[in-house]
N, C-alpha and C positions, 0 to 999 in steps of 0.2 A: 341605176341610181344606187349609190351607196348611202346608207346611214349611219354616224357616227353615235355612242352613247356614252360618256364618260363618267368613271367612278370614283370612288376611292378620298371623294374631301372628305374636311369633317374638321372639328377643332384639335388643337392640337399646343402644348406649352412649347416655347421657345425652346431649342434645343432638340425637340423631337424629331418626329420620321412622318412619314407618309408616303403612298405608292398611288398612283393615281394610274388610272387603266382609261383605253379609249378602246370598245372594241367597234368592228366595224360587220356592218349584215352581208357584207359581200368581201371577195380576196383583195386584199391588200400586199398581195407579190407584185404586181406592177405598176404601185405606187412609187413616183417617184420624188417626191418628199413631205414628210411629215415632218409636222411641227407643233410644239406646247405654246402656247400663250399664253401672256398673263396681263389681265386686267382689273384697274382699281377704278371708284367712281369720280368720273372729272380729267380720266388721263385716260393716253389712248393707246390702246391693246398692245402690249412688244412681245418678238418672240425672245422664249428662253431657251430654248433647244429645238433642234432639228437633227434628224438623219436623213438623208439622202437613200437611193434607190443601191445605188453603190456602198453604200455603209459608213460615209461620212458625217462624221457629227462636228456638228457647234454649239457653242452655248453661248449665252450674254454673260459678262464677265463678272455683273454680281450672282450668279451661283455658281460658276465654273468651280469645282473642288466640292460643291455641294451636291447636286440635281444629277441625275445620269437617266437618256431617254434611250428607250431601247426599241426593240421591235420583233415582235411573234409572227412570221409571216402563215404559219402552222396554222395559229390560234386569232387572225386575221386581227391583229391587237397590238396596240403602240403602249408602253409606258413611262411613266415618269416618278425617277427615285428620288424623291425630297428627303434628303436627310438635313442638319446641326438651323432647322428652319428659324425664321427669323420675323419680327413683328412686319416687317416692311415683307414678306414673301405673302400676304392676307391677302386676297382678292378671286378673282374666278377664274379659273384656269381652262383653258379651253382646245381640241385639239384640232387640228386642219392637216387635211387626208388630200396629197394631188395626183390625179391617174389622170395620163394623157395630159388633154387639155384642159380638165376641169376641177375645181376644188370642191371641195365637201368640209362642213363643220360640224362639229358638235353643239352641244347646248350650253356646254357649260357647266363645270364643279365649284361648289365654292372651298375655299378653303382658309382657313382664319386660325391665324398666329397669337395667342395670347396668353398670359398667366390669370 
């Protein structure tokens, strides 16, 4: 059983940064994809980035040039680089961790966009 804990929301002005961390209680080297999601209240959760076990990344194409997700296999830990953020990037961000056959999540960060 793996558990996911994720860090790193908090308020933040439009324009800014933020790093949000998922680390996990157990190794994440043969995981083979993670992914960030992002959910607001009334609409239903999309991923914004993924890497692959291989090291391919995607993103959805309103933060692509923004967001960069990486992965610590060291430090059993996924991240996500929220930089030039935006009112519409507010909501609770959340990571999913898949080994083998099964998925593992997080709880959830929130994170909120405002001036």
């Amino acid at each position: 059983q793996v558990q996911l804990v994720e860090s790193g929301g908090g308020l933040v002005q439009p324009g800014g940064s933020l790093r949000l961390s998922c680390a996990a209680s157990g190794s994440i080297s043969g995981a083979t994809i993670m992914r960030w999601y992002h959910q607001v209240p009334g609409k239903q959760r999309e991923v914004v980035a993924s890497i692959t076990f291989s090291g391919t990344i995607d993103y959805t194409d309103s933060v692509k040039g923004r967001f960069t997700i990486s992965r610590d296999n060291a430090q059993n830990t996924v991240y996500l680089q929220m930089n030039s953020l935006k009112p519409e990037d507010t909501g609770v961000y959340s990571c999913y961790v898949q080994i083998l056959f099964t998925g593992y999540w997080g709880q959830g960060t929130q994170v909120t966009v405002s001036s």
